[in-house]
DOVO-789864 format. One record per residue (C-alpha): residue in one letter; chain; x, z, y. Coordinates in nm, 2 decimals, decimal comma. Each point is the difference from the previous one (the first is absolute). Example, Ala and Ser with C-alpha at 12.3 -4.5 7.8 and 13.67 -1.06 7.14 Angstrom:
[a A [1,23 0,78 -0,45]],
[s A [0,14 -0,07 0,34]],
***
This chain:
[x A [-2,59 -2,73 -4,97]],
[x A [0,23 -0,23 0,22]],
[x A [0,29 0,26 -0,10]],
[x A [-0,07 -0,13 -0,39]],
[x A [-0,04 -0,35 0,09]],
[x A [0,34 -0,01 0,17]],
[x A [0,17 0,17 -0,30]],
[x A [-0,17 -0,25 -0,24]],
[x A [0,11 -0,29 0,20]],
[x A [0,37 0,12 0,10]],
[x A [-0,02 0,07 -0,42]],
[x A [-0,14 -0,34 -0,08]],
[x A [0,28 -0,21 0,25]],
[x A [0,27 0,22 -0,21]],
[x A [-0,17 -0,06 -0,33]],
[x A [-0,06 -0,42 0,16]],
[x A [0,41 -0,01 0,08]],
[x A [0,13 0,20 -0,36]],
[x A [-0,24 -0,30 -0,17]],
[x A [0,15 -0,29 0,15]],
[x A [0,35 0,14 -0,08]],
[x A [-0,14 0,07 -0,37]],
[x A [-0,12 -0,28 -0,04]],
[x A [0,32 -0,24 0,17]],
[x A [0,21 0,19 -0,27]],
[x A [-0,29 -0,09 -0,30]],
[x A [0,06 -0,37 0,12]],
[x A [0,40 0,06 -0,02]],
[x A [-0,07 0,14 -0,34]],
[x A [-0,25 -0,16 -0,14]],
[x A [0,29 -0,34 0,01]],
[x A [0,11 -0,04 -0,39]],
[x A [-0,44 0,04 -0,10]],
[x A [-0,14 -0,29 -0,09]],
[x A [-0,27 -0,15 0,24]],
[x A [-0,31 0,16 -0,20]],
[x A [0,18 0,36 -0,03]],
[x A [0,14 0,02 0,31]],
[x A [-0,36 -0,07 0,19]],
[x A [-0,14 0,23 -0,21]],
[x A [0,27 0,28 0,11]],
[x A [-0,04 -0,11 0,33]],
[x A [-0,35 -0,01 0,03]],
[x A [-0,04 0,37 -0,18]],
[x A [0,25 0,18 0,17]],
[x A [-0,21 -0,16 0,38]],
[x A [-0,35 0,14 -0,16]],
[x A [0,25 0,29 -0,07]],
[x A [0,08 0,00 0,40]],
[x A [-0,27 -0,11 0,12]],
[x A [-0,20 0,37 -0,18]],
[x A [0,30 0,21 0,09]],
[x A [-0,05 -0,10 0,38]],
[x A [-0,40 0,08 -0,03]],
[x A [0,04 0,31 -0,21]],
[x A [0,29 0,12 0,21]],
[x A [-0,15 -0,06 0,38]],
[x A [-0,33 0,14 -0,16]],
[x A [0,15 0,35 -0,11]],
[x A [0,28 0,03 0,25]],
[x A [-0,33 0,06 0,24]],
[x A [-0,17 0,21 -0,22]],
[x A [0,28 0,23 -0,10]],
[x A [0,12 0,02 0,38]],
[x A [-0,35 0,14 0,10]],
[x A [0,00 0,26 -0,29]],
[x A [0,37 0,11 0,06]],
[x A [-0,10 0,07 0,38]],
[x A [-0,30 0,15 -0,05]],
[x A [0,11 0,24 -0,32]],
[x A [0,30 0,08 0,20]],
[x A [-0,07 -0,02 0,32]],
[x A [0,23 -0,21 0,09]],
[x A [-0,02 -0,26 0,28]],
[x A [-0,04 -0,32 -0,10]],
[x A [0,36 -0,10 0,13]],
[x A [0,11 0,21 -0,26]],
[x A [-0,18 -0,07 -0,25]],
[x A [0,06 -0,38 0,01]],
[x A [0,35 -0,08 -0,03]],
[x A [0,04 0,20 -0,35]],
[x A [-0,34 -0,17 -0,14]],
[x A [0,12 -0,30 0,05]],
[x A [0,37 0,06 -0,12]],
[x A [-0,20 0,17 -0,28]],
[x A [-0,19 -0,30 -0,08]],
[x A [0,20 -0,25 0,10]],
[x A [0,28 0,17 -0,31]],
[x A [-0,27 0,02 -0,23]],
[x A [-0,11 -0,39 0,08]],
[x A [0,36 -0,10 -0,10]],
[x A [-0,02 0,20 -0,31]],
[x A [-0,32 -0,19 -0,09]],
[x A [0,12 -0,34 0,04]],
[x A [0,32 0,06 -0,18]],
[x A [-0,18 0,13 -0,30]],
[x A [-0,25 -0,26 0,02]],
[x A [0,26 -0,26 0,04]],
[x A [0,16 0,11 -0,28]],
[x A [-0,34 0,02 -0,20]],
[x A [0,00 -0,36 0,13]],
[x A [0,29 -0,12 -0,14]],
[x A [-0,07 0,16 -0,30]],
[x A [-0,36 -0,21 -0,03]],
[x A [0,13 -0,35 0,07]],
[x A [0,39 0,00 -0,02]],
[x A [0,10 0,06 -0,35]],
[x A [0,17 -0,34 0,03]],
[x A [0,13 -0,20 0,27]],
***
């Protein structure tokens, strides 16, 4: 149980660290919107963050358990590629919601 807490956490700092970077380069890009679009970008894509940390530190735990125990591998193992693993499919997520984002509120600057 410790051994999936500590992958969920060392998940959720990663996931903590990739959102304020996302999040920095929404505010950089987010510069020609007017006020009303570009709060409403920013404040969907940090609901956006905000879930992908949750759902990320929540199943890099769970998967890490059912990769070491359907393997048999120890959980040392197991943890670094569940978290890369998750960790690449996060980033996929937010780009495509991003862009799903964009879509939704920025037909116009």
């Amino acid at each position: 149980m410790a051994k999936t807490l500590i992958v969920s956490a060392i998940t959720a700092l990663l996931m903590i660290l990739l959102g304020v970077f996302w999040m920095l380069m929404w505010l950089v890009g987010t510069n020609g919107y007017s006020e009303s679009k570009g709060t409403a970008i920013l404040a969907s894509n940090l609901v956006l963050v905000i879930l992908s940390i949750i759902v990320s530190s929540a199943a890099s735990g769970w998967l890490a358990n059912m990769l070491a125990a359907r393997l048999r591998w120890p959980m040392w193992a197991a943890a670094p590629v569940v978290i890369l693993a998750v960790l690449g499919v996060a980033v996929i997520v937010l780009f495509a919601g991003s862009l799903l984002i964009i879509a939704i509120f920025g037909r116009t600057r």
